[in-house]
N, CA, C and O of each residue as an XYZ file, in Angstrom:
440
protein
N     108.434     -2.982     -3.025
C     107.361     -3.853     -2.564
C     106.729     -3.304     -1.272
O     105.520     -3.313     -1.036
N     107.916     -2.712     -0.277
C     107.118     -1.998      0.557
C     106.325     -1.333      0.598
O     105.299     -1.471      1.264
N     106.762      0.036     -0.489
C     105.554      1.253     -0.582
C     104.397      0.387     -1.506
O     103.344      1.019     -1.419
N     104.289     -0.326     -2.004
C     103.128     -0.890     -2.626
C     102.265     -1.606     -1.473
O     101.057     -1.374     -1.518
N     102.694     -2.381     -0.527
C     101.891     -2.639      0.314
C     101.531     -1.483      1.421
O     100.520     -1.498      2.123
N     102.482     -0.548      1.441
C     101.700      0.670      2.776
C     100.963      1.534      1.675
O     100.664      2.601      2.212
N     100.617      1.519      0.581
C      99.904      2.029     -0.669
C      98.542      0.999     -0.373
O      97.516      1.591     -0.038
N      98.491     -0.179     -0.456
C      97.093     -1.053     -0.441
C      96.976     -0.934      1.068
O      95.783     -1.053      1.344
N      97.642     -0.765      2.070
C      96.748     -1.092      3.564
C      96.270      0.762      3.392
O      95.149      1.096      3.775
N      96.944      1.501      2.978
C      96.528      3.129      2.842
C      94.555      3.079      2.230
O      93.524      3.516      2.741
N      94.880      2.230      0.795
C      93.252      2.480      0.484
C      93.052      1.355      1.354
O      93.186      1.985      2.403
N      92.817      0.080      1.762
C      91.759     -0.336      2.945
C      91.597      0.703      3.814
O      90.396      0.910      3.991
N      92.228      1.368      4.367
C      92.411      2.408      5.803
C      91.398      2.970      5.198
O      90.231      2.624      5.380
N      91.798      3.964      4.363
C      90.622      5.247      3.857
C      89.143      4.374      3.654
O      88.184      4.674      4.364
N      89.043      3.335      2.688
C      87.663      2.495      2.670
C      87.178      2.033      4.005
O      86.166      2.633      4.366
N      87.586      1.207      4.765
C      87.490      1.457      6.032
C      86.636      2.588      6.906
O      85.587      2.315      7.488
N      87.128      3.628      6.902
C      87.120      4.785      7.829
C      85.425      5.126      6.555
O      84.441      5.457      7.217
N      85.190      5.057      5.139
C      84.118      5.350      4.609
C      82.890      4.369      5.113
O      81.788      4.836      5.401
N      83.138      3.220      5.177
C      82.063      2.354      5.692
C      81.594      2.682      6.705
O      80.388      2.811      6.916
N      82.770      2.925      7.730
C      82.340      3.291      9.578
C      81.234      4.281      9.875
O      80.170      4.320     10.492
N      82.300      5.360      8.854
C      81.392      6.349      8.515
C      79.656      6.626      8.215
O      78.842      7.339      8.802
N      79.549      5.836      7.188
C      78.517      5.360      6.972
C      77.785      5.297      7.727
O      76.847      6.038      8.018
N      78.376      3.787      8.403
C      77.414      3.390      9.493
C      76.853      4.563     10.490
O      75.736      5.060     10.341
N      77.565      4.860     11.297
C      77.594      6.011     12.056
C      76.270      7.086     11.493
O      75.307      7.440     12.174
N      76.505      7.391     10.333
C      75.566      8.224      9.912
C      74.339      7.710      9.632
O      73.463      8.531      9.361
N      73.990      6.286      9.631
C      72.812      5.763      9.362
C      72.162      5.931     10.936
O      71.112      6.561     11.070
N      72.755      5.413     11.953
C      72.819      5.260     13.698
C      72.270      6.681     14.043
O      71.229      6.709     14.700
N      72.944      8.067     13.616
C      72.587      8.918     13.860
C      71.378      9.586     13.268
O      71.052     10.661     13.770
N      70.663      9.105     12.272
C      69.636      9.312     11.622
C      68.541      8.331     12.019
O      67.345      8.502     11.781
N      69.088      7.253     12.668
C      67.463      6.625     13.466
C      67.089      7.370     14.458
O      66.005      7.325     15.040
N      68.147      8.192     14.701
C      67.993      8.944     16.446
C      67.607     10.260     16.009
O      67.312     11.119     16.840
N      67.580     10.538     14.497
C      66.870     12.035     14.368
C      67.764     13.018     14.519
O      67.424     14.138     14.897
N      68.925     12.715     14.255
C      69.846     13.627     14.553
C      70.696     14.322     13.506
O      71.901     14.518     13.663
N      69.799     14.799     12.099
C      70.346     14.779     11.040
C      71.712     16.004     11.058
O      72.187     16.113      9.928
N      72.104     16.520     11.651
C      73.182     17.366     11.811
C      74.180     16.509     11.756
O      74.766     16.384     10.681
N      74.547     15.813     12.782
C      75.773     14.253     12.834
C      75.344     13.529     11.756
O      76.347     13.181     11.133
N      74.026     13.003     11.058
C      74.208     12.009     10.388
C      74.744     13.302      8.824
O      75.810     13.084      8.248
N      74.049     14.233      8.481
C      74.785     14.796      7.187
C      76.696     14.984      7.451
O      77.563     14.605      6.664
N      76.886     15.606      8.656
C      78.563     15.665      8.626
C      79.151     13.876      8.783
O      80.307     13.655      8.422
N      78.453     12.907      9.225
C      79.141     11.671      8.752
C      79.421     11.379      7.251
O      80.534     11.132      6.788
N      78.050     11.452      6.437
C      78.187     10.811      5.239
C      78.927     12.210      4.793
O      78.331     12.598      3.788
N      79.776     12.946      5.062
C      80.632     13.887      4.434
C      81.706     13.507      4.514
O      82.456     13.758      3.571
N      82.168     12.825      5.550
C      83.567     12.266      6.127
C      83.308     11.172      5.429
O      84.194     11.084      4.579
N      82.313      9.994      5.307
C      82.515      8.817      4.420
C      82.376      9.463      2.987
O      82.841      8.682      2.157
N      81.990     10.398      2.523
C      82.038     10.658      0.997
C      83.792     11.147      0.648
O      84.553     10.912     -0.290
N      83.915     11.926      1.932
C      85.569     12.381      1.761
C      86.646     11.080      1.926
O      87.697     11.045      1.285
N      86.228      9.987      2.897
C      87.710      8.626      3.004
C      87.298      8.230      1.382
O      88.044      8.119      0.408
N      85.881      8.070      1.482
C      86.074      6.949      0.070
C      86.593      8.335     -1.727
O      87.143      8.290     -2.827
N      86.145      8.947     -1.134
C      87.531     10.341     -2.585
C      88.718      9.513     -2.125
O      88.918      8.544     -2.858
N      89.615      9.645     -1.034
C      90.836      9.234     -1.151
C      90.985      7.823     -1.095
O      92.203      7.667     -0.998
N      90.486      6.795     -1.099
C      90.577      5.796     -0.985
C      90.511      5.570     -2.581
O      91.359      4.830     -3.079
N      89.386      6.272     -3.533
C      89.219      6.218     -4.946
C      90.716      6.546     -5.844
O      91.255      6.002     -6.808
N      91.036      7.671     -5.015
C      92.303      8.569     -5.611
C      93.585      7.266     -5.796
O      94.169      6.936     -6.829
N      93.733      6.734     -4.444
C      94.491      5.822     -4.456
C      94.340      4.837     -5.288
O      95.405      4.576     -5.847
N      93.155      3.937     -5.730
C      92.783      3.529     -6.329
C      93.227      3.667     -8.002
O      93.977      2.937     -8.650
N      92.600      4.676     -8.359
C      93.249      5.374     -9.952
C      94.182      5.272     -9.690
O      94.396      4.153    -10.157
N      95.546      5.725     -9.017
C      96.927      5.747     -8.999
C      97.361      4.075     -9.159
O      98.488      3.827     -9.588
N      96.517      3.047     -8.834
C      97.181      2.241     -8.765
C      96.895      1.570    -10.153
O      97.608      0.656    -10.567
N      95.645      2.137    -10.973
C      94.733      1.412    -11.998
C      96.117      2.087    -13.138
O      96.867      1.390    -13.821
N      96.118      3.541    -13.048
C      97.582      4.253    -14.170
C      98.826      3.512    -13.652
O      99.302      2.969    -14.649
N      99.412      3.289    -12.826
C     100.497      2.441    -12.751
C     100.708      1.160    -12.986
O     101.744      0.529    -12.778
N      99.635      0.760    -13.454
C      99.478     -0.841    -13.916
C      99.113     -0.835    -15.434
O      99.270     -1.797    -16.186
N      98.511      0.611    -15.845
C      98.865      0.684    -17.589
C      98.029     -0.725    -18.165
O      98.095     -0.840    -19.389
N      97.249     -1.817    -17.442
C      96.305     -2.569    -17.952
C      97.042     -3.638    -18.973
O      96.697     -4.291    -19.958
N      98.354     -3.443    -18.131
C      99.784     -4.478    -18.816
C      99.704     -5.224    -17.501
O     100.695     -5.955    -17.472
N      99.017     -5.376    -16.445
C      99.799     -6.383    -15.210
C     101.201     -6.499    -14.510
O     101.959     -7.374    -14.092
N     101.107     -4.753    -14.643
C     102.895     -4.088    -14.113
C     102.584     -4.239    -12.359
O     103.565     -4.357    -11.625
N     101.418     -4.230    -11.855
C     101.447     -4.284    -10.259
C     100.506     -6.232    -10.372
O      99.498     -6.654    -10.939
N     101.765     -6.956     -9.327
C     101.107     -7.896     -9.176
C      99.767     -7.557     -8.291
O      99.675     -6.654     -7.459
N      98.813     -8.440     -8.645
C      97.583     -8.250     -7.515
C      98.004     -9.713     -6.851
O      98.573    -10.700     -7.316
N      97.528     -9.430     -5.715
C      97.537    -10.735     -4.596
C      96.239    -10.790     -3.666
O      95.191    -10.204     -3.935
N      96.374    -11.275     -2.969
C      95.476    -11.561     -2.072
C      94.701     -9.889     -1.459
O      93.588     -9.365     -1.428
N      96.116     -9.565     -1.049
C      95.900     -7.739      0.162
C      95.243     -6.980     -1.104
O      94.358     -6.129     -1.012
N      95.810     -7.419     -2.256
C      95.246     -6.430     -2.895
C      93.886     -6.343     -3.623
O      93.445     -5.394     -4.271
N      93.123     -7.959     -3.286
C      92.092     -7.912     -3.406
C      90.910     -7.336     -2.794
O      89.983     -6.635     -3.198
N      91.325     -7.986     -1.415
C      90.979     -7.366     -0.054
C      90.862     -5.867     -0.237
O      89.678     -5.561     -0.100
N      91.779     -4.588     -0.546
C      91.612     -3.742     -0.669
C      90.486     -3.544     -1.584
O      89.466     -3.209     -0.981
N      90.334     -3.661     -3.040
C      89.576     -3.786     -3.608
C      88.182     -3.822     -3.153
O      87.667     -2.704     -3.121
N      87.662     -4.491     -2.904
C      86.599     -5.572     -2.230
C      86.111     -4.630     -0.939
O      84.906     -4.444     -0.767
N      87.171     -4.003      0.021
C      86.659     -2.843      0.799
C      86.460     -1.676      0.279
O      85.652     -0.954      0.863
N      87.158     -1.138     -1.006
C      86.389      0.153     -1.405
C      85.178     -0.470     -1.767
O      84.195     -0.281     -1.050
N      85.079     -1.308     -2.944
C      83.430     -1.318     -3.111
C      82.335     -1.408     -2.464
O      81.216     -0.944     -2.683
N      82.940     -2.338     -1.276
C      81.727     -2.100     -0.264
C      81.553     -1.073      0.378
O      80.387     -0.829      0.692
N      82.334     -0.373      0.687
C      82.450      0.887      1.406
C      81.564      1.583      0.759
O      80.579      1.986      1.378
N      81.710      1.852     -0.520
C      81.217      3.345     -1.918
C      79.796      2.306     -1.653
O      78.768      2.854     -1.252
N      79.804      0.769     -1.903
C      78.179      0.399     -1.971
C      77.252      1.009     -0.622
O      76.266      1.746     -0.590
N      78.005      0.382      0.392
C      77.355      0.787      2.049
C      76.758      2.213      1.990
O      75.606      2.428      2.367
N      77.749      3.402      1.399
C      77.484      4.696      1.252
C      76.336      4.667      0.893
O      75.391      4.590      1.678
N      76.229      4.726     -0.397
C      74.882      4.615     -1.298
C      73.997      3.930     -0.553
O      72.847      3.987     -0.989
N      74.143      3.347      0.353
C      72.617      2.659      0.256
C      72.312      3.743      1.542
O      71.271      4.342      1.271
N      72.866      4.190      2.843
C      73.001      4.745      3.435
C      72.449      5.612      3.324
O      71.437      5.799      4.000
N      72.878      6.465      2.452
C      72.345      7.957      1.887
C      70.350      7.692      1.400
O      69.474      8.556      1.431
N      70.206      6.192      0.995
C      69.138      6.511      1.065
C      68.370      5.914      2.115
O      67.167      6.149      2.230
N      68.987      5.166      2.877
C      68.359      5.152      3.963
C      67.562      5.984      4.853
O      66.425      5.936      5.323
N      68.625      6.809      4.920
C      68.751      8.444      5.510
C      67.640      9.003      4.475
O      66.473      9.323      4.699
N      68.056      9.010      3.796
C      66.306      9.972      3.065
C      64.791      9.546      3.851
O      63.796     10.094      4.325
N      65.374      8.170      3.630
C      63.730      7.343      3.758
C      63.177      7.997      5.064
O      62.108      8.575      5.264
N      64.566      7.646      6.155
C      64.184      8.415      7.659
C      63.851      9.557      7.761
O      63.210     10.025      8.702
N      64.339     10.278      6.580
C      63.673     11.849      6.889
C      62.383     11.920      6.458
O      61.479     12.545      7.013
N      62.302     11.221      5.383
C      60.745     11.069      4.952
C      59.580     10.637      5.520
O      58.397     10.974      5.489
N      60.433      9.559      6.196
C      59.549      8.648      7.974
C      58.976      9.561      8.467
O      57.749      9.651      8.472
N      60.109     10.774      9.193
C      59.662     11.505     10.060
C      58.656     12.882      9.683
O      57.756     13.449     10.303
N      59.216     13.072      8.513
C      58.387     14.047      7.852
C      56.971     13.894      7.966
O      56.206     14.680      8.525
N      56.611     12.571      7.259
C      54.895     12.319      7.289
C      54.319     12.038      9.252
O      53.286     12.340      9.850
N      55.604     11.338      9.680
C      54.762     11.228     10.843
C      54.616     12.922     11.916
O      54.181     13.094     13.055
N      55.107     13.749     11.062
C      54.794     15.395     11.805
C      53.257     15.713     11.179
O      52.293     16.236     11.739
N      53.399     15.198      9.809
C      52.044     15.662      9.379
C      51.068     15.369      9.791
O      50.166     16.184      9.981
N      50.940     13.661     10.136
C      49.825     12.945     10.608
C      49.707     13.518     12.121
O      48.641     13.877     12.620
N      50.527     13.539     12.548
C      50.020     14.114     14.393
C      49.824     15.373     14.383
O      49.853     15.786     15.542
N      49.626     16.249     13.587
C      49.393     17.622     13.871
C      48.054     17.640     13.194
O      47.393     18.678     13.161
């Protein structure tokens, strides 16, 4: 029961650290700073891989027989990868849009 719960706070941790990520990289792309914002969403594309990995390991050990009780933590976990992988995605196009922002506004002032 132990390693199953330091297994679910493991993927919150990794989902976690993908959202932050995220964020971070959206923050650094209002400021034009696309160097930090591309190596963020690399580090949130890399927590949420292992946060996924963990994930599958837990989806094959449950064989879709209800061999791992789910509870509460383990919803919670749940519920933070998806938002995490959602936050990403939207992120990434956020970040486009800003480059695109800035793109046209070079064209128009020159």
């Amino acid at each position: 029961m132990q390693e199953m719960e330091s297994t679910v706070m493991e993927l919150i941790i990794h989902a976690g650290e993908a959202r932050s990520s995220s964020m971070q990289a959206l923050q650094a792309a209002r400021k034009h700073n696309w160097q930090e914002a591309d190596a963020l969403l690399a580090s949130a594309r890399d927590a949420a891989r292992e946060a996924h990995k963990i994930q599958t390991a837990l989806i094959g050990a449950d064989e879709g027989c209800g061999k791992i009780p789910v509870n509460l933590i383990m919803v919670h976990a749940q519920d933070h990868l998806m938002n995490a992988m959602l936050c990403r995605d939207l992120v990434e196009e956020l970040i486009y849009l800003h480059r695109q922002v800035q793109a046209l506004s070079k064209t128009h002032v020159q």
